[in-house]
SERO-4910 file (N, C-alpha, C, O; in steps of 0.05 Angstrom, whole numbers):
BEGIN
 pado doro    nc1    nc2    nc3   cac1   cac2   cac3    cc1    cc2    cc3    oc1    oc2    oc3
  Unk    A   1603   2257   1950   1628   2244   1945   1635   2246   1915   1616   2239   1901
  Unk    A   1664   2256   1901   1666   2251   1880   1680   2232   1871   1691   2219   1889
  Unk    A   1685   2225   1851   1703   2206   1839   1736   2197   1847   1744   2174   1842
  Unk    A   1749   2212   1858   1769   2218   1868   1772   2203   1904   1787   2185   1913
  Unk    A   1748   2221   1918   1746   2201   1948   1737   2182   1947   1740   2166   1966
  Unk    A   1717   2173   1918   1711   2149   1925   1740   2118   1910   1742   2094   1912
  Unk    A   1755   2138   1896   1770   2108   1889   1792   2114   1916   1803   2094   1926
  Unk    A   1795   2128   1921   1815   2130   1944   1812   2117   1968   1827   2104   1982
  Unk    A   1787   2123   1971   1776   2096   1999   1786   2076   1993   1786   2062   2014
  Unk    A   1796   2063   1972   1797   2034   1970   1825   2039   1959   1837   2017   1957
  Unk    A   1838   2058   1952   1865   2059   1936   1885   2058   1958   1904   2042   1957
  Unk    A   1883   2075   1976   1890   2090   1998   1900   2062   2015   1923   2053   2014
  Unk    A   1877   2049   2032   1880   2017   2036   1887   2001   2029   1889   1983   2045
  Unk    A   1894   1996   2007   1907   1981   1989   1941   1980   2000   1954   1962   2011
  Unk    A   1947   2006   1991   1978   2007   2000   1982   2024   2027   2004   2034   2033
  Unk    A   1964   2027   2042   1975   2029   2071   1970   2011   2082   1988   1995   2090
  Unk    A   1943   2007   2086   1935   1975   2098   1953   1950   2093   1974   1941   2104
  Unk    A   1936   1943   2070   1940   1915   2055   1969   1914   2040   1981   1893   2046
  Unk    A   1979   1927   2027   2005   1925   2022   2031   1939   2042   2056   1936   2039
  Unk    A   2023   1948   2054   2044   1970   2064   2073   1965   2073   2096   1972   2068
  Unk    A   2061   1949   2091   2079   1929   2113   2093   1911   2102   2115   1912   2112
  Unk    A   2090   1893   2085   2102   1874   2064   2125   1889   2060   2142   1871   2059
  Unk    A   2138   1910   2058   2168   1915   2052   2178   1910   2068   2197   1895   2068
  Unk    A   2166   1924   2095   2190   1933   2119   2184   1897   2123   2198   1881   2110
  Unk    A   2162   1886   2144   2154   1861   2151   2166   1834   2137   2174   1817   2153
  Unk    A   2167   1830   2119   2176   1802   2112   2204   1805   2092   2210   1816   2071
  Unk    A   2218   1788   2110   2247   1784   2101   2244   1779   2067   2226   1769   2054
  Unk    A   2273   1793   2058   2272   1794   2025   2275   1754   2023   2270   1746   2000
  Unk    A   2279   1738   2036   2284   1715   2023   2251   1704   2012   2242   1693   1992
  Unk    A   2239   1716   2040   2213   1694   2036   2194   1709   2026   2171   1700   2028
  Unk    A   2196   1739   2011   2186   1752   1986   2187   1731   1965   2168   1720   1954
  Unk    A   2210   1727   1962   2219   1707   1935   2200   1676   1941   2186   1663   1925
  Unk    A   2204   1674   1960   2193   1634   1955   2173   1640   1952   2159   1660   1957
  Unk    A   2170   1611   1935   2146   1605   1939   2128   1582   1952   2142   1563   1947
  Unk    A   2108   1574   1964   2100   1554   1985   2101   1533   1967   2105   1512   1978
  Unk    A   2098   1532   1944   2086   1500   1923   2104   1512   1903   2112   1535   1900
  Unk    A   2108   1492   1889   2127   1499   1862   2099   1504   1838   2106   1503   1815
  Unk    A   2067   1510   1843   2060   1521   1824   2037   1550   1833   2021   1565   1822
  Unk    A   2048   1545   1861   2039   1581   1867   2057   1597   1858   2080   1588   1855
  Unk    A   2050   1624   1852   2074   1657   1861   2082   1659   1880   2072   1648   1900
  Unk    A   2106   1675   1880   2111   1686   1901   2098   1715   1913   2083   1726   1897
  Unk    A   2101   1727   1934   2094   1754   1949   2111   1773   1925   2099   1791   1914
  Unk    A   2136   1766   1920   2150   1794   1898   2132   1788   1873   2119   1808   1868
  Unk    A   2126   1762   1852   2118   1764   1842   2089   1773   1834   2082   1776   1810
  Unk    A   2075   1777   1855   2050   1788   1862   2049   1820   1860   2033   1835   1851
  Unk    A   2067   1823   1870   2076   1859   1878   2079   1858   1851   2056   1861   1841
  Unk    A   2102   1856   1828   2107   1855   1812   2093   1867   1791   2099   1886   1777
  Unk    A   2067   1845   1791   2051   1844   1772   2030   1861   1773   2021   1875   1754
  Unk    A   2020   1861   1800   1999   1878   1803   2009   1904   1797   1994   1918   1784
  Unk    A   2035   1914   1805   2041   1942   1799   2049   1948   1770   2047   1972   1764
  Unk    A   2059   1926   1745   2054   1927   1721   2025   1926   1707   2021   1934   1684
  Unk    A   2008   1916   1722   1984   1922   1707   1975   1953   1719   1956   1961   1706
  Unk    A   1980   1964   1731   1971   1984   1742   1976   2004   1724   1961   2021   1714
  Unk    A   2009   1998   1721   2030   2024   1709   2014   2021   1684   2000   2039   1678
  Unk    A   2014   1992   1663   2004   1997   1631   1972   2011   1642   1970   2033   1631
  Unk    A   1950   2007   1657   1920   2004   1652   1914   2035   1660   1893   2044   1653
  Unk    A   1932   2052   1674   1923   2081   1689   1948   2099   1662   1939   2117   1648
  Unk    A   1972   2089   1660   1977   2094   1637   1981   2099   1613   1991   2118   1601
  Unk    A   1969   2072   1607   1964   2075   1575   1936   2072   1560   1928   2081   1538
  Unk    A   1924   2055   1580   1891   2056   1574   1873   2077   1581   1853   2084   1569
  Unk    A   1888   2088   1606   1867   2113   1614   1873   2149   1604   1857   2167   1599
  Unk    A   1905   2149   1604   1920   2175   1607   1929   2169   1576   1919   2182   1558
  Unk    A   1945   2152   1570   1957   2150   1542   1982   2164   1547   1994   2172   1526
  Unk    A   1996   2172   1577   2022   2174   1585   2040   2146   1577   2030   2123   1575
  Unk    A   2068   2151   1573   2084   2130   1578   2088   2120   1599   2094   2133   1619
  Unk    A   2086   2094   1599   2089   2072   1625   2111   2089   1636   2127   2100   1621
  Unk    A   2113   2092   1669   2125   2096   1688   2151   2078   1691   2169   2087   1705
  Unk    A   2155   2051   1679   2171   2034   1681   2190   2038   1657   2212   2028   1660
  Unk    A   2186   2051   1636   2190   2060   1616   2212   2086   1621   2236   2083   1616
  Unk    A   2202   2109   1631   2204   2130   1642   2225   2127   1664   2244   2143   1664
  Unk    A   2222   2110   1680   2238   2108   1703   2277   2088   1698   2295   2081   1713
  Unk    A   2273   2087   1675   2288   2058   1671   2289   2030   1692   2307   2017   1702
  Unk    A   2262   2030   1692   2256   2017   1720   2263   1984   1714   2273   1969   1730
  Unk    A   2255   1976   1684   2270   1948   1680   2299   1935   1693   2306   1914   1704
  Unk    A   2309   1953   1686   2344   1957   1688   2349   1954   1715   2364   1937   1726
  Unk    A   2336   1971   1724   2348   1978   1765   2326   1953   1774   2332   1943   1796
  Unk    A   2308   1945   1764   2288   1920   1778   2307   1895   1774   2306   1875   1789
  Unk    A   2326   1897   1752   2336   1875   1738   2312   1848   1730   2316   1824   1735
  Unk    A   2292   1859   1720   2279   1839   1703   2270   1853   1672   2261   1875   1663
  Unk    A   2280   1820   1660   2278   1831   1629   2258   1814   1618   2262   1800   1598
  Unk    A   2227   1816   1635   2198   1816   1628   2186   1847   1619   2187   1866   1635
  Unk    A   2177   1849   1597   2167   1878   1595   2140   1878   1596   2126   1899   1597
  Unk    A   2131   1854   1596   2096   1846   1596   2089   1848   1624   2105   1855   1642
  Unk    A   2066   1841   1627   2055   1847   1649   2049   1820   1667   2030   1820   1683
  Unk    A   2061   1802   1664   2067   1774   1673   2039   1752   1669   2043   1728   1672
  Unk    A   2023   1758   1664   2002   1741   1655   2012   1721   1635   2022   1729   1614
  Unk    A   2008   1695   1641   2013   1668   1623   2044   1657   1624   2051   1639   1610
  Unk    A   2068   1676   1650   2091   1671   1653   2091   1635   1653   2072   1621   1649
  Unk    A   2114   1627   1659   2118   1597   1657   2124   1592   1687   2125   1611   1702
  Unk    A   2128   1570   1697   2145   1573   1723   2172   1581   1721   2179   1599   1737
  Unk    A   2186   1573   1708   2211   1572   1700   2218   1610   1701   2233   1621   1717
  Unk    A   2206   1621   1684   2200   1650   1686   2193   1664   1717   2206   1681   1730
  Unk    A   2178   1656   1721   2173   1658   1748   2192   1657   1771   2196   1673   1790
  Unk    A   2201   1635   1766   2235   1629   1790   2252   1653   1776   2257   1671   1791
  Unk    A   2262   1656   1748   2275   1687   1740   2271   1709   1755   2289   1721   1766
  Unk    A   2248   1715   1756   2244   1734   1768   2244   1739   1796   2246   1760   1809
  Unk    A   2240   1715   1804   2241   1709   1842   2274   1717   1842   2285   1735   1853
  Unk    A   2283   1703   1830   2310   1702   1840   2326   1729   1839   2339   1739   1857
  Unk    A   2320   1739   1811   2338   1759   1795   2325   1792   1810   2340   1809   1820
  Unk    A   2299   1793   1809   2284   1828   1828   2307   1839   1841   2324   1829   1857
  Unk    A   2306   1853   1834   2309   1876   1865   2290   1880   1873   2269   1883   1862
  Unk    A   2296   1879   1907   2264   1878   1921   2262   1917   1918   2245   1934   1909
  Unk    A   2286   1917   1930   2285   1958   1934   2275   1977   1907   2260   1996   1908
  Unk    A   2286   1967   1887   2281   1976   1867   2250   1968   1857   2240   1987   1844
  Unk    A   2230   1944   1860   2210   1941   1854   2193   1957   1876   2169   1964   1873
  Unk    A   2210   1962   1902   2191   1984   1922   2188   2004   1900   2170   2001   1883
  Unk    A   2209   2028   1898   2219   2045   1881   2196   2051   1860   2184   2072   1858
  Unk    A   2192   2026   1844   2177   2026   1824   2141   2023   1834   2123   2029   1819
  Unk    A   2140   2016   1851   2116   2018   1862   2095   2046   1868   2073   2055   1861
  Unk    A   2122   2055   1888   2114   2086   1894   2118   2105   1876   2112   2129   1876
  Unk    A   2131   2089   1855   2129   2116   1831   2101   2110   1815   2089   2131   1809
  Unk    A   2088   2085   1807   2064   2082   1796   2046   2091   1821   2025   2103   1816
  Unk    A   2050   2089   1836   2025   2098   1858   2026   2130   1859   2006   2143   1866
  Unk    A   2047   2140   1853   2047   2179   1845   2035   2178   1822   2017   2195   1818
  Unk    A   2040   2161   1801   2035   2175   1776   2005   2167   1778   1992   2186   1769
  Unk    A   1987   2143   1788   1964   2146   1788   1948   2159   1792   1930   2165   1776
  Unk    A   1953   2171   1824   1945   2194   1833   1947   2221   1821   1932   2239   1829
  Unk    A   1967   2226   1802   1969   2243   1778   1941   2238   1769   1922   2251   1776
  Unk    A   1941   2223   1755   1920   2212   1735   1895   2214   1750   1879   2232   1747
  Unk    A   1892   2194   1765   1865   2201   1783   1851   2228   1786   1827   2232   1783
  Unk    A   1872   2248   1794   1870   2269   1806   1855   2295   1772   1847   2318   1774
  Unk    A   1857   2285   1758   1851   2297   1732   1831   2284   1719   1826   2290   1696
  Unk    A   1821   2269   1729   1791   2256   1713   1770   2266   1718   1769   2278   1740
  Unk    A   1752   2266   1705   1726   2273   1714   1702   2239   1706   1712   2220   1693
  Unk    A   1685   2239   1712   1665   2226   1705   1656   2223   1674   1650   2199   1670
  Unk    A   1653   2238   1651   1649   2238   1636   1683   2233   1621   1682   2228   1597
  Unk    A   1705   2233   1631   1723   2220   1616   1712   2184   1621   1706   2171   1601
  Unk    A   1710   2175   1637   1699   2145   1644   1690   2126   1620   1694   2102   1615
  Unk    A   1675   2147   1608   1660   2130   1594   1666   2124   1564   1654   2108   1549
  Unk    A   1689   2141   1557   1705   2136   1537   1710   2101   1527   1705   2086   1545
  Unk    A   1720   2087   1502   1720   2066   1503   1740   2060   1493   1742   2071   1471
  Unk    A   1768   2038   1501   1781   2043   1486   1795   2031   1455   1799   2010   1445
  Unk    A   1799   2057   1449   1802   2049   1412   1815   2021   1409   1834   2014   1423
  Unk    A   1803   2005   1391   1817   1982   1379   1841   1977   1371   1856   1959   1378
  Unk    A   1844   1999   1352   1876   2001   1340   1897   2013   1360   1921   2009   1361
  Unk    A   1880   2028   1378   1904   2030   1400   1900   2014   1414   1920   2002   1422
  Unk    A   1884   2010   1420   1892   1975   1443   1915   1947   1438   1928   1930   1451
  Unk    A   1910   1957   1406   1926   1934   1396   1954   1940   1388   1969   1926   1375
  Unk    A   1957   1967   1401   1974   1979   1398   2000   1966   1421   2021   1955   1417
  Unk    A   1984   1972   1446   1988   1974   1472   1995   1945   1475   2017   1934   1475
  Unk    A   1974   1935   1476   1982   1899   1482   2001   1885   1456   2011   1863   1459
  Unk    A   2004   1896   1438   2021   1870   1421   2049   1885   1405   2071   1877   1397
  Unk    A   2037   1906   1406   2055   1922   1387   2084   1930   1404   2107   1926   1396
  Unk    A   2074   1942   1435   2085   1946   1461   2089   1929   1471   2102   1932   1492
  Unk    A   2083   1906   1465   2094   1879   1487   2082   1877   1511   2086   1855   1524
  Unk    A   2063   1899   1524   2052   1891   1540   2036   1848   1550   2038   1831   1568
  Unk    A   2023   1850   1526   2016   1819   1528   2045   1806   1518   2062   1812   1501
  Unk    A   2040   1784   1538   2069   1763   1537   2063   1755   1512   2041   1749   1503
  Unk    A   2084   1755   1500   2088   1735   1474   2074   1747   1448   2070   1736   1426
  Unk    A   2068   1779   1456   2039   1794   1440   2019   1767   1436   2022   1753   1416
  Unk    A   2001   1759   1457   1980   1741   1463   1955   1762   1450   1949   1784   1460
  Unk    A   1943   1749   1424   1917   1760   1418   1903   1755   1437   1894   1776   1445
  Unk    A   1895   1734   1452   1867   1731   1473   1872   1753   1483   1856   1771   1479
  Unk    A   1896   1758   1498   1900   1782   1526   1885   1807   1502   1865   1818   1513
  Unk    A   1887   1816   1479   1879   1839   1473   1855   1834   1471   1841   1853   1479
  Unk    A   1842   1813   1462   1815   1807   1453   1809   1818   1478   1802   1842   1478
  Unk    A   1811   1804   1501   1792   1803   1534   1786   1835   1528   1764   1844   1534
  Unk    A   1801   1849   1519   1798   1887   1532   1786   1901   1509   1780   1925   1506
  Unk    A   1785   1884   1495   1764   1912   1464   1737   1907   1487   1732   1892   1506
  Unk    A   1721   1934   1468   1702   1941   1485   1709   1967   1520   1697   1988   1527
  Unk    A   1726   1956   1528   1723   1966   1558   1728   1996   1555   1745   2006   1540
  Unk    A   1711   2010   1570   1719   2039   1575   1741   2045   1589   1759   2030   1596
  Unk    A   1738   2070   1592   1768   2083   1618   1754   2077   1646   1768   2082   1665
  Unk    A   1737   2071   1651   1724   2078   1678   1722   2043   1686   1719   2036   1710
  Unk    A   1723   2023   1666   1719   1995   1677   1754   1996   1683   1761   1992   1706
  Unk    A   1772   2000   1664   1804   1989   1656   1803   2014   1696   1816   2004   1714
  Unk    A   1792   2035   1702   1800   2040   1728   1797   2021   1746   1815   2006   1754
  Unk    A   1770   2019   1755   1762   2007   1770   1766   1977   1776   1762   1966   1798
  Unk    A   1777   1963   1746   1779   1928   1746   1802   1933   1746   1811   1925   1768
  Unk    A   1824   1946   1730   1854   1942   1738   1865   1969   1763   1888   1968   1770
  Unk    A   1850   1988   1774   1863   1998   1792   1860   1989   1815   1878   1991   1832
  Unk    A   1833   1975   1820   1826   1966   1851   1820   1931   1849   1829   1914   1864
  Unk    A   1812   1930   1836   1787   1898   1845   1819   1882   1829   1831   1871   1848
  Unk    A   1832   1879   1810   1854   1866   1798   1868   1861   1829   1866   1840   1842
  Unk    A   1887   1891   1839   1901   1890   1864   1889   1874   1881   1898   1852   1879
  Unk    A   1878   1876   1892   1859   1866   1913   1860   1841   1916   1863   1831   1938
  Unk    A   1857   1823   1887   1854   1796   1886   1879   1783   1889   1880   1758   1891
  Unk    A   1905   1802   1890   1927   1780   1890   1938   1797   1920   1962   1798   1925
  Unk    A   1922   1809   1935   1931   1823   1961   1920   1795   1971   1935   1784   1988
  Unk    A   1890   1779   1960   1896   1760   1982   1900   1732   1977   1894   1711   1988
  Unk    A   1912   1738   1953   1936   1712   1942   1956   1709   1958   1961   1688   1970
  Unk    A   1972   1736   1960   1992   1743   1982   1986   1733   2008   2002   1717   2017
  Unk    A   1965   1739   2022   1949   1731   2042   1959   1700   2052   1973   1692   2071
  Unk    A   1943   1687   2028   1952   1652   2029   1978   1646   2023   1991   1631   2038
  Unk    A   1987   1658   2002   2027   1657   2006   2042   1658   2034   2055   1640   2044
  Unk    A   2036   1689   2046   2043   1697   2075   2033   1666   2094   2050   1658   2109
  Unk    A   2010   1652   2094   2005   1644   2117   2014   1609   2111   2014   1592   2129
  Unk    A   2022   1602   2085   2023   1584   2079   2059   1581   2086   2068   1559   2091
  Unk    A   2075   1604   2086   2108   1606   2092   2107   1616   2124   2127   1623   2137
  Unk    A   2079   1614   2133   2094   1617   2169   2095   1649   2172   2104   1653   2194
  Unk    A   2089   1671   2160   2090   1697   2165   2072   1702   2176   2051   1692   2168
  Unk    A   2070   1719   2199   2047   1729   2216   2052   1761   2211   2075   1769   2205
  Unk    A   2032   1779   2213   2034   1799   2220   2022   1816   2238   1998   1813   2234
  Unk    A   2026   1836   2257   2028   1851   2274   1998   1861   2269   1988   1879   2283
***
């Protein structure tokens, strides 16, 4: 097995399995709610997970321009968050519930899930272990706006990390954890699925 089938086993599932159905399946209203006024919502989940994706495959791994960037994907999403939603407020939170395009955050989804697979598809093993530079990290998170508010902690957490952790913690195991946030969102608003 190389590097490639093995993140795909789990990439692959992710958005056929575990995400897939969430577009067609649950009405655009009850994307937006949320069950408690200090949970997320299902859009804001999608949201986020697919902005950490787009900055961590990227700009941490590839050093391509963000896909959201590229796509004028802010604009047609109609949210004017450029960070990657970590430390949002509630108040922020309802913005963005309210204001998304659901179609357009599809849109933006399947375009970071091409460009990954770009990326993916061009690594080898010995790129992995690369680590990434300081001054560009601090590039990325504060300079870029990636971190809300340019938040030093958010940059602090990532000095040190190679390309092969920023894959594996922000391409799979990150997703994953708010697929079954979604999970308790979905079952907490009455959604069943098929």
């Amino acid at each position: 097995m190389d590097l490639q089938q093995l993140f795909y086993q789990r990439y692959d599932a992710l958005y056929t399995f575990w995400i897939g159905d969430l577009w067609t399946a649950v009405p655009d209203e009850l994307m937006r709610q949320r069950p408690h006024s200090r949970v997320n919502s299902i859009a804001w989940n999608l949201w986020h997970l697919t902005r950490v994706e787009d900055v961590a495959l990227n700009r941490f791994i590839a050093d391509f321009p963000q896909v959201m960037e590229e796509g004028g994907w802010m604009k047609r999403m109609k949210v004017l968050f450029r960070h990657q939603g970590g430390g949002m407020t509630l108040d922020e939170v309802d913005e963005l519930d309210r204001d998304i395009d659901m179609q357009a955050l599809h849109g933006y989804s399947d375009a970071v899930q091409a460009r990954t697979r770009e990326i993916v598809n061009r690594l080898s093993l010995d790129d992995l272990d690369a680590v990434l530079e300081e001054h560009r990290l601090r590039g990325i998170m504060l300079d870029e706006g990636v971190a809300r508010n340019r938040d030093a902690g958010m940059f602090e957490n990532y000095l040190g990390w190679s390309k092969g952790k920023s894959l594996m913690n922000l391409g799979l195991t990150h997703p994953y954890q708010h697929v079954g946030e979604i999970g308790v969102i979905a079952a907490l608003l009455g959604i069943e699925f098929e």
